[in-house]
Short mmCIF file of the C-alpha atoms (twelve columns), coordinates in Angstrom:
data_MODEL
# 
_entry.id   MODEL 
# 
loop_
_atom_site.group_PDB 
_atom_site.id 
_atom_site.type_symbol 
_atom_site.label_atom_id 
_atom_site.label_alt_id 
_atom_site.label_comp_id 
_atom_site.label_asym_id 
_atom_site.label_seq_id 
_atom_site.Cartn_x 
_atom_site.Cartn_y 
_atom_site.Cartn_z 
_atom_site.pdbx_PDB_model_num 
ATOM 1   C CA . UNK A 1   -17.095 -25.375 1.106   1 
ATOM 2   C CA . UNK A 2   -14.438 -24.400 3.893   1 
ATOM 3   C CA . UNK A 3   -15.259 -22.022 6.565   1 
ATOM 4   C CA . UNK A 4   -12.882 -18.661 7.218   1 
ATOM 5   C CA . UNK A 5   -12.968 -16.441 9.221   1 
ATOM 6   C CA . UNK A 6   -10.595 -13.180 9.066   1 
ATOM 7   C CA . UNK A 7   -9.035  -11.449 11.504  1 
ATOM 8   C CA . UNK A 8   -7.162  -8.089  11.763  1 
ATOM 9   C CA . UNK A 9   -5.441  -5.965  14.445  1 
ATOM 10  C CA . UNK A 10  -6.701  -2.875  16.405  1 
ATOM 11  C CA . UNK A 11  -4.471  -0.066  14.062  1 
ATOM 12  C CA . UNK A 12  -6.563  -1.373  10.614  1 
ATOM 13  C CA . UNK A 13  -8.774  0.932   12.011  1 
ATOM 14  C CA . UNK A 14  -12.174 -0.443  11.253  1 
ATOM 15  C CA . UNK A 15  -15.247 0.954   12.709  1 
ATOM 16  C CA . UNK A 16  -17.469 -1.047  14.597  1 
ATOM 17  C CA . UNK A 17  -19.998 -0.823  11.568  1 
ATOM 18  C CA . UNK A 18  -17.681 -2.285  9.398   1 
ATOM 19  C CA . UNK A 19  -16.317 -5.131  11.611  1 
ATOM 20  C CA . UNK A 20  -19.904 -6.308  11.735  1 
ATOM 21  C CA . UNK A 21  -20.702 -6.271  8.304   1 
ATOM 22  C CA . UNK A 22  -18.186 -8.241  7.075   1 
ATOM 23  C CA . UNK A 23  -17.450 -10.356 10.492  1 
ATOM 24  C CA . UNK A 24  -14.228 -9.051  10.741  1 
ATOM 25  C CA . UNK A 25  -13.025 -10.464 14.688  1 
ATOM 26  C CA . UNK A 26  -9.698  -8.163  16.019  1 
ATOM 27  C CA . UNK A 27  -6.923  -8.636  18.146  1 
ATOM 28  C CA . UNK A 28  -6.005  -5.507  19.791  1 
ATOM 29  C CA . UNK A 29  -2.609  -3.715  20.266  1 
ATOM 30  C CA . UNK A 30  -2.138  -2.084  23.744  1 
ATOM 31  C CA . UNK A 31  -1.254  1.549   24.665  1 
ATOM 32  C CA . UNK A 32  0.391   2.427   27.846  1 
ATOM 33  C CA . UNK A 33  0.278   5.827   29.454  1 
ATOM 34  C CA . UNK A 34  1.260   6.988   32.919  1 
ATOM 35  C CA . UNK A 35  2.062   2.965   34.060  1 
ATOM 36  C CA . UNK A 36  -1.610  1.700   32.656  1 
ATOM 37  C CA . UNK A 37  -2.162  -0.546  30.028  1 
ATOM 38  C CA . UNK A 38  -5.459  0.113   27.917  1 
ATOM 39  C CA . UNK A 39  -6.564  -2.326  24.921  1 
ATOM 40  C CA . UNK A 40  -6.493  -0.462  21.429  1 
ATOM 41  C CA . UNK A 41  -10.337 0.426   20.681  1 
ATOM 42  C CA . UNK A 42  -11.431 -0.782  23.663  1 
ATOM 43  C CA . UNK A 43  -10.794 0.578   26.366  1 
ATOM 44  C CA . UNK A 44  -9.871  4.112   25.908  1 
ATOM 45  C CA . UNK A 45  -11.359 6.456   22.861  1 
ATOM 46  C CA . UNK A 46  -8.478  9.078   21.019  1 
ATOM 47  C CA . UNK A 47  -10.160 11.910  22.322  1 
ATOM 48  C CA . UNK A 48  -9.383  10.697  26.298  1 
ATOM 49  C CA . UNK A 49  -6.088  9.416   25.414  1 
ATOM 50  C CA . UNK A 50  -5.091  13.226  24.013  1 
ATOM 51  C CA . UNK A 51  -6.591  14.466  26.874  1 
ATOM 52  C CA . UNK A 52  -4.304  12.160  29.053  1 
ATOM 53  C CA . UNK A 53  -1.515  12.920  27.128  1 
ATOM 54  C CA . UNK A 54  -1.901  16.968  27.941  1 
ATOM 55  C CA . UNK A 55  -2.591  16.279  31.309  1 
ATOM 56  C CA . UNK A 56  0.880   13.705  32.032  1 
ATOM 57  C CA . UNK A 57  2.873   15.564  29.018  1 
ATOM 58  C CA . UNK A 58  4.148   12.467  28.012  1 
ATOM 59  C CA . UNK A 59  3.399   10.378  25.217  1 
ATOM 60  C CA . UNK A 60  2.091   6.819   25.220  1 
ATOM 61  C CA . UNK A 61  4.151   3.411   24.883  1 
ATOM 62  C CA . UNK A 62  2.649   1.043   22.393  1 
ATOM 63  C CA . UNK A 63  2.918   -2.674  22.382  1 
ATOM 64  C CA . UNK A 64  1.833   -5.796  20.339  1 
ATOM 65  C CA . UNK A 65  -0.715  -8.425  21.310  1 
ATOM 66  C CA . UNK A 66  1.434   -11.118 22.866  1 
ATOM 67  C CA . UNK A 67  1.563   -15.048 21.633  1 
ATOM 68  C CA . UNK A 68  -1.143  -16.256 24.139  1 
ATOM 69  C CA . UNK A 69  -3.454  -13.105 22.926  1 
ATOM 70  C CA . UNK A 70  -3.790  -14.557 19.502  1 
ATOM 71  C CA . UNK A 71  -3.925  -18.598 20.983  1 
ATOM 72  C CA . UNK A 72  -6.785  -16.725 23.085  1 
ATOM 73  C CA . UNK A 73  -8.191  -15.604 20.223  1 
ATOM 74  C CA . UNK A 74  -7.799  -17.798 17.150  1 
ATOM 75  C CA . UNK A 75  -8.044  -21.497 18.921  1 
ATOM 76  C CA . UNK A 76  -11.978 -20.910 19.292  1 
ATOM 77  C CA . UNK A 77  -12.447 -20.733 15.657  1 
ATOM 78  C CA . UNK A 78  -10.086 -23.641 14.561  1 
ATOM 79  C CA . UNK A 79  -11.846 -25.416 17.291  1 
ATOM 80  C CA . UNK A 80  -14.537 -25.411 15.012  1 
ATOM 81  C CA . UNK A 81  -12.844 -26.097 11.748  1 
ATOM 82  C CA . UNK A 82  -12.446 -22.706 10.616  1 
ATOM 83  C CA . UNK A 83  -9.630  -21.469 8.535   1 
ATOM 84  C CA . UNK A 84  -7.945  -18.509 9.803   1 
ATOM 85  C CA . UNK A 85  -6.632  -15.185 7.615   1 
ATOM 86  C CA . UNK A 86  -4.688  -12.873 9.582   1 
ATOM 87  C CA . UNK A 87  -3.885  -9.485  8.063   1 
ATOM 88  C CA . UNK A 88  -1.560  -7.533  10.312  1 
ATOM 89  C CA . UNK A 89  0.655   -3.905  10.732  1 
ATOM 90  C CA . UNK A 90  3.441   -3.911  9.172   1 
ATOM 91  C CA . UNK A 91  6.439   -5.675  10.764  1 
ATOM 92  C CA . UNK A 92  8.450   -2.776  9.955   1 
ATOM 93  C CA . UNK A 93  6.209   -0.826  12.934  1 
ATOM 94  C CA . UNK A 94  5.475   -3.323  14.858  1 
ATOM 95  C CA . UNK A 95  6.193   -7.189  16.255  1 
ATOM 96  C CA . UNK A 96  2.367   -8.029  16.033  1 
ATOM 97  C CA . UNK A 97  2.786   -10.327 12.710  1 
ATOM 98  C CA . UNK A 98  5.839   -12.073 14.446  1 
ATOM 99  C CA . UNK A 99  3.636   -12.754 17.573  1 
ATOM 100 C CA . UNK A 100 0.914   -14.221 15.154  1 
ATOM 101 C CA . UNK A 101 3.177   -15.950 13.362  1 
ATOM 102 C CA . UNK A 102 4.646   -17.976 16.528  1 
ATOM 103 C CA . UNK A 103 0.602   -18.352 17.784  1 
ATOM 104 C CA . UNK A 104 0.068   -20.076 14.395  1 
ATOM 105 C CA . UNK A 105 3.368   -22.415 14.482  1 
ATOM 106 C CA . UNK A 106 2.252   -23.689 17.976  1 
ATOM 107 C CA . UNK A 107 -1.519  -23.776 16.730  1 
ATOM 108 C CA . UNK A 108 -0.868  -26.022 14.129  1 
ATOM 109 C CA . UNK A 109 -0.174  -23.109 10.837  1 
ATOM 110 C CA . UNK A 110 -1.215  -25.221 8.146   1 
ATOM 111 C CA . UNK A 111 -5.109  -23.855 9.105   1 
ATOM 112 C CA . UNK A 112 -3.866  -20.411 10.309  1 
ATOM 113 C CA . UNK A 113 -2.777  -17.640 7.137   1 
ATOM 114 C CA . UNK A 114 -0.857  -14.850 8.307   1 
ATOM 115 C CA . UNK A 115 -0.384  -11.618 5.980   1 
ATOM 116 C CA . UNK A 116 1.878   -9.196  6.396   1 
ATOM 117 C CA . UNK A 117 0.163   -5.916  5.055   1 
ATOM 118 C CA . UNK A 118 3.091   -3.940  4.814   1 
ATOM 119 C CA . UNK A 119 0.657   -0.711  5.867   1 
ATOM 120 C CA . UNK A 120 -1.074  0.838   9.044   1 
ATOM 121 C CA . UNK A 121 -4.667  2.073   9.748   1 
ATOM 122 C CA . UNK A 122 -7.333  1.565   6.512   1 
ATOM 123 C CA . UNK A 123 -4.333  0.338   4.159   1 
ATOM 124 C CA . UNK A 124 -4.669  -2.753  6.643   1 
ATOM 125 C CA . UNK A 125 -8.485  -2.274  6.889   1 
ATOM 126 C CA . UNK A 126 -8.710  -2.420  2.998   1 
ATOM 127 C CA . UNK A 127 -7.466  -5.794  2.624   1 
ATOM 128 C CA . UNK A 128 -9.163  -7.188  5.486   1 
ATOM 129 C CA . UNK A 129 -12.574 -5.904  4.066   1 
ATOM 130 C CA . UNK A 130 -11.471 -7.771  0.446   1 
ATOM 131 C CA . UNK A 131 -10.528 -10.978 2.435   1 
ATOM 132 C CA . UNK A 132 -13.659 -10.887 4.088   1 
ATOM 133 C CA . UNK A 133 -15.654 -10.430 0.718   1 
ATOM 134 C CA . UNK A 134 -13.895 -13.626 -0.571  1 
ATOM 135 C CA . UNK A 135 -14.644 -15.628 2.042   1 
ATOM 136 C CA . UNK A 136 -18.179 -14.776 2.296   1 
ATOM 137 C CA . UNK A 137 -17.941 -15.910 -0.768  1 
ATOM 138 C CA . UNK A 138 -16.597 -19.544 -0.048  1 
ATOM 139 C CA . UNK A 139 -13.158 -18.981 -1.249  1 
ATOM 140 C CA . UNK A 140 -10.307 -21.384 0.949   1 
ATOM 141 C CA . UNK A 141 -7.845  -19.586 3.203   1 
ATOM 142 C CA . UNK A 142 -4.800  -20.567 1.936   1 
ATOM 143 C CA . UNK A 143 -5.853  -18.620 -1.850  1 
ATOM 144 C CA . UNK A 144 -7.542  -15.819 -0.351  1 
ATOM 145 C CA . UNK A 145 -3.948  -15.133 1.982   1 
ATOM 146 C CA . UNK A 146 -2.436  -15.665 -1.360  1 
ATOM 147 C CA . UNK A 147 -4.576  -13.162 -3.480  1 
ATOM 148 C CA . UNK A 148 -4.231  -10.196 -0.608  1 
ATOM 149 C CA . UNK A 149 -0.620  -10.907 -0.388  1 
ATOM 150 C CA . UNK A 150 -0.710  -9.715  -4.136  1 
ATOM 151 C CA . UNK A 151 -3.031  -6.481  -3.036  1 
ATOM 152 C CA . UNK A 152 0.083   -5.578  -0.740  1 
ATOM 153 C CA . UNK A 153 2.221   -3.675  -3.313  1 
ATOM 154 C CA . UNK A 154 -1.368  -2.113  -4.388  1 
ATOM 155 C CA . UNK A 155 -2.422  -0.833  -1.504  1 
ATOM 156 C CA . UNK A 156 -1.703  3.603   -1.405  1 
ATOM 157 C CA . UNK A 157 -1.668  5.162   2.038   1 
ATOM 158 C CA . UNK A 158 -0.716  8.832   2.466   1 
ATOM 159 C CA . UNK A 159 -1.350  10.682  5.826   1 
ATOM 160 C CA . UNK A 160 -1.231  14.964  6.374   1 
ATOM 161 C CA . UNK A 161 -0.371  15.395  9.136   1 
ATOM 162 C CA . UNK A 162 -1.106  18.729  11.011  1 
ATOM 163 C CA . UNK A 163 2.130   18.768  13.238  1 
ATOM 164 C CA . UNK A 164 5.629   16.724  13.570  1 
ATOM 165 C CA . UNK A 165 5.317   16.561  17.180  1 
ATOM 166 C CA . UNK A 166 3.946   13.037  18.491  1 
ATOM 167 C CA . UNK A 167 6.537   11.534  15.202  1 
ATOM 168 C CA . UNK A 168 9.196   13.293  17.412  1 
ATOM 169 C CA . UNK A 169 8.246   12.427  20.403  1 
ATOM 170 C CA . UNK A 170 7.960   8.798   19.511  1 
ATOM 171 C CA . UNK A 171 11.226  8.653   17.967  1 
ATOM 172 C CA . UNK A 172 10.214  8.511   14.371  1 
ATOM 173 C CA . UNK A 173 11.705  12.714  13.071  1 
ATOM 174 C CA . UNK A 174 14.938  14.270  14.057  1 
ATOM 175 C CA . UNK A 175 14.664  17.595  16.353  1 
ATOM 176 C CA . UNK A 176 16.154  19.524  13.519  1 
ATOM 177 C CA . UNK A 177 12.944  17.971  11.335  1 
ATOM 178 C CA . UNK A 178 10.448  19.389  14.300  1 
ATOM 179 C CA . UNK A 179 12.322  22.478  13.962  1 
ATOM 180 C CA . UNK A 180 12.183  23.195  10.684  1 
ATOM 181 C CA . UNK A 181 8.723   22.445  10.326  1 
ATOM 182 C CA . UNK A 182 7.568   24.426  13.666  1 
ATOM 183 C CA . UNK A 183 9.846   27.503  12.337  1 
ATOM 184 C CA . UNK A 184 8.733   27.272  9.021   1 
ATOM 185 C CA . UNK A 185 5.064   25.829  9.200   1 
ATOM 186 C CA . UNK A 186 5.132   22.875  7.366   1 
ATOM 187 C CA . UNK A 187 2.549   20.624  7.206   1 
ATOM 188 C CA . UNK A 188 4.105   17.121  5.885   1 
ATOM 189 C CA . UNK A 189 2.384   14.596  4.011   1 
ATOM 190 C CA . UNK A 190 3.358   11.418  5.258   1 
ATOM 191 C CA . UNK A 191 3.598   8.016   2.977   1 
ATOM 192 C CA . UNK A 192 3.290   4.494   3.580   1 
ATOM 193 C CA . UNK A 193 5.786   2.478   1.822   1 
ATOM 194 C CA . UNK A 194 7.740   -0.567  1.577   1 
ATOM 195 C CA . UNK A 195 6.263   -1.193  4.728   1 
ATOM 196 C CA . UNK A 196 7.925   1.807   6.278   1 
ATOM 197 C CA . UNK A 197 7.218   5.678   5.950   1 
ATOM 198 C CA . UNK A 198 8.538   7.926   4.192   1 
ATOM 199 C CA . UNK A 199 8.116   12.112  4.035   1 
ATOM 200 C CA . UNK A 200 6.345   12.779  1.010   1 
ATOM 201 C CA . UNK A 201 5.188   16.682  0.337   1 
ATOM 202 C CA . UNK A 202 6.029   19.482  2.294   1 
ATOM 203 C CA . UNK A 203 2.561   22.098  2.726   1 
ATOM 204 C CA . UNK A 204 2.716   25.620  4.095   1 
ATOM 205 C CA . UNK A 205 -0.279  28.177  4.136   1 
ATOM 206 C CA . UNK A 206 -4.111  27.473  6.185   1 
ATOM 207 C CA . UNK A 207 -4.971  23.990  6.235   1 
ATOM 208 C CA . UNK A 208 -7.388  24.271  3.357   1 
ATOM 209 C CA . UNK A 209 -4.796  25.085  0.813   1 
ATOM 210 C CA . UNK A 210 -2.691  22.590  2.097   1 
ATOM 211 C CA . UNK A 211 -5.748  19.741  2.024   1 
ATOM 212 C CA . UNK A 212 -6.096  20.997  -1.315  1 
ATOM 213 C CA . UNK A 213 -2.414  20.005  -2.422  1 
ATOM 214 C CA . UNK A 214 -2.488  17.020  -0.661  1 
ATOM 215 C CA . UNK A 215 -4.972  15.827  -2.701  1 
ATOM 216 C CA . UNK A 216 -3.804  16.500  -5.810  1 
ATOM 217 C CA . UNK A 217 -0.336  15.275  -4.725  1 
ATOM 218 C CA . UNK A 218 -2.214  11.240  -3.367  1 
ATOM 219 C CA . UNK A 219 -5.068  11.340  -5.660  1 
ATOM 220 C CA . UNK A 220 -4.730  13.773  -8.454  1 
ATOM 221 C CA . UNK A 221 -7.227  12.096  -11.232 1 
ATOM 222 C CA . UNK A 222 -7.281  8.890   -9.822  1 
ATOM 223 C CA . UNK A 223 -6.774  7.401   -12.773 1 
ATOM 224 C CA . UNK A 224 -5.383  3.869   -11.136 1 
ATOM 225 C CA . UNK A 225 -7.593  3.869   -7.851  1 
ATOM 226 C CA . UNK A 226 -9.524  0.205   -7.944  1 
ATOM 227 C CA . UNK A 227 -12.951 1.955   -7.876  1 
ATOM 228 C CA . UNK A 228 -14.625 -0.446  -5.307  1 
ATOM 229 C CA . UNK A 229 -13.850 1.717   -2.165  1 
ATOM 230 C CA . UNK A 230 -11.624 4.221   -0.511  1 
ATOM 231 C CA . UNK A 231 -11.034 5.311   2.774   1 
ATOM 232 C CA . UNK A 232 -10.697 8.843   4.902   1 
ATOM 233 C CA . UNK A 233 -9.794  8.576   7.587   1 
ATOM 234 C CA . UNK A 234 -9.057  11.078  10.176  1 
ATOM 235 C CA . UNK A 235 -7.652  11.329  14.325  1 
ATOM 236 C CA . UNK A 236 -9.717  14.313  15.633  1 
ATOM 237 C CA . UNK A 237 -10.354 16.057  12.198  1 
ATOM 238 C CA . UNK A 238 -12.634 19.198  11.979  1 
ATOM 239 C CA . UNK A 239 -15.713 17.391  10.352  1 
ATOM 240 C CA . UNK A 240 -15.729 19.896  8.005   1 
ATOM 241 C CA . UNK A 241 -12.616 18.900  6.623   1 
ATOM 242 C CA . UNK A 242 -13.451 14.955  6.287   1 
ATOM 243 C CA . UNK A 243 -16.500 16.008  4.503   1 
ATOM 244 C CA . UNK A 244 -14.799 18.391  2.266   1 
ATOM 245 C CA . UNK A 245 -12.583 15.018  1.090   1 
ATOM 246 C CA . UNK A 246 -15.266 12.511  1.091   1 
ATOM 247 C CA . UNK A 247 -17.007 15.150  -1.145  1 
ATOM 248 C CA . UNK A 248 -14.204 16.140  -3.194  1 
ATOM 249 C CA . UNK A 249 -13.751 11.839  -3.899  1 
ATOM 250 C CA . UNK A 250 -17.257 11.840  -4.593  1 
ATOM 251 C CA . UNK A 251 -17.797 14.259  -7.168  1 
ATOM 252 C CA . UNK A 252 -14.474 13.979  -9.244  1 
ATOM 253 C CA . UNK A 253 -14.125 10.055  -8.870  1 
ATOM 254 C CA . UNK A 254 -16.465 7.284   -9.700  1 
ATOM 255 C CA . UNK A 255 -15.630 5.528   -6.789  1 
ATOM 256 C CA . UNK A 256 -18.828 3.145   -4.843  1 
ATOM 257 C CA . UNK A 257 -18.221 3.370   -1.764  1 
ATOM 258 C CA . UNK A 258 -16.278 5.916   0.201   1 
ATOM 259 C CA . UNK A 259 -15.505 5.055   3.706   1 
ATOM 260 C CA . UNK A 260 -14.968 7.639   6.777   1 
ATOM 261 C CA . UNK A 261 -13.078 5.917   9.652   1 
ATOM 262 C CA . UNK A 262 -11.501 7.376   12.882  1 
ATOM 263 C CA . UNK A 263 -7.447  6.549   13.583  1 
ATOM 264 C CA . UNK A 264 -7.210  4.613   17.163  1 
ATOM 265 C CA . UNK A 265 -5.041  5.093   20.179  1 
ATOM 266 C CA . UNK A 266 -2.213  3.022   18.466  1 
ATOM 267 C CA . UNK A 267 -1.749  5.303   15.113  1 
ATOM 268 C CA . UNK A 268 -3.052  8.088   17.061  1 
ATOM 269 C CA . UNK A 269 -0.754  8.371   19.591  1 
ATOM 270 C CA . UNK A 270 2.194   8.308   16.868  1 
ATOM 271 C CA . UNK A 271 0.761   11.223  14.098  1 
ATOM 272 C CA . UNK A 272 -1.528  13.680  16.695  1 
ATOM 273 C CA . UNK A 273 -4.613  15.419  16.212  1 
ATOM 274 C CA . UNK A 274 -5.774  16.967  13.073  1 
ATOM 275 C CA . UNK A 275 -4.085  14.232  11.088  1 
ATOM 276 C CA . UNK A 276 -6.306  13.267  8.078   1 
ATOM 277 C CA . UNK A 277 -5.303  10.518  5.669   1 
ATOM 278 C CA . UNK A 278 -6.641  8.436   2.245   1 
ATOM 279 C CA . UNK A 279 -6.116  5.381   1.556   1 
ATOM 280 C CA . UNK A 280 -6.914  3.067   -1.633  1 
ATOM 281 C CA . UNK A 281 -5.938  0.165   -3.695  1 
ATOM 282 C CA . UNK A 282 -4.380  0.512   -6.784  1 
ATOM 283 C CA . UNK A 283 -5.905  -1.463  -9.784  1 
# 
């Protein structure tokens, strides 16, 4: 039986909880704000990087985990024989799969598996957590890379997001967008796909009606959500409003396991407080 071990990036957005259970290792993206460099999940929580943010007015810089960060990090494991499965951001946000890739050429790739998920935050996390299930138990790299590379298409990530205004300010909607939806109160729903995003609904009224449409519009009867597990997660979210979900997916779904995680500096610092998202895998 071959030994794997998996490994993600800081914006899957797995708690420390999780990470343990299923001996998940991570290789973390940086954020950099007012000329300092912090480690994604490490060394600065969401809640002190908004607080930096209001104080400088300016929004963070992110950047991937260079080539010698994932040497640093992988080389241990294949030093001990281990197969490696690395499930990364999508390299339509970010150069963090090319940097693995190029660790992996110079590592020797035929033990090293990198995945491009395609997805951000838990749409990354999900796959990671089903690699890490088929490893524990004894499955080889090279078919468990193959079998989440076939999750990929599966994999549903929608986002609402309270306000346009960290998207604008990192580049990602047009000042007429943040406009419109500051003139007009929109709250958008935001969608993963293709390994890009997309603007999905448009929501106006309090944020409970909006939640409300939201999930009808991601989930409605969740008639083709694989019923093992499915995320919330959430950047700053009244905890009312995560429980309100988590209940909702509870009562009307007959799902196992339903998973609260918090967004990190990384996704964060791109969709803003208040920003609450679900993400699944269809069957």
């Amino acid at each position: 039986m071959g030994k794997v071990k998996i490994f993600t990036d800081s914006t899957a957005d797995l708690s420390k909880e999780l990470l343990e259970k299923y001996n998940i290792s991570v290789v973390p993206l940086y954020v950099i704000l007012n000329e300092k460099s912090y480690r994604d999940g490490l060394d600065l929580t969401t809640i002190e990087m908004y607080e930096l943010i209001e104080k400088y007015q300016t929004l963070p810089k992110t950047s991937a985990p260079t080539v010698e960060d994932f040497k640093a990090a992988f080389l241990p494991w294949l030093q001990q024989n281990y197969e490696i499965v690395y499930i990364g951001i999508s390299s339509g946000f970010s150069g963090t799969v090319q940097a693995a890739t190029i660790a992996a050429k110079e590592l020797g790739e035929e033990k090293v598996h990198i995945v491009d998920s395609l997805n951000l935050s838990m749409g990354i996390g999900l796959l990671a957590i089903e690699a890490a299930e088929m490893a524990q138990q004894g499955m080889e790299g090279a078919m468990i890379a193959k079998k989440v590379r076939e999750d990929v298409p599966k994999v549903r990530s929608s986002f609402f997001i309270d306000t346009l205004k960290f998207l604008h300010m990192g580049g990602r909607c047009t000042s007429v967008q943040m406009l419109a939806s500051t003139v007009l109160r929109i709250r958008p729903q935001i969608i993963v796909r293709d390994g890009g995003m997309i603007v999905g609904s448009k929501y106006r009224g309090n944020r409970k009606r909006c939640l409300e449409s939201f999930y009808q519009d991601h989930i409605g009867e969740g008639k083709e959500i694989r019923l093992n597990r499915i995320s919330v997660t959430h950047s700053a979210c009244p905890p009312e409003e995560v429980a309100y979900l988590k209940e909702k997916i509870k009562k009307e779904l007959q799902i196992e396991e339903v998973l609260e995680t918090r967004a990190g500096t990384v996704i964060s610092s791109h969709c803003g407080p208040q920003t609450i998202g679900v993400l699944y895998i269809q069957d």
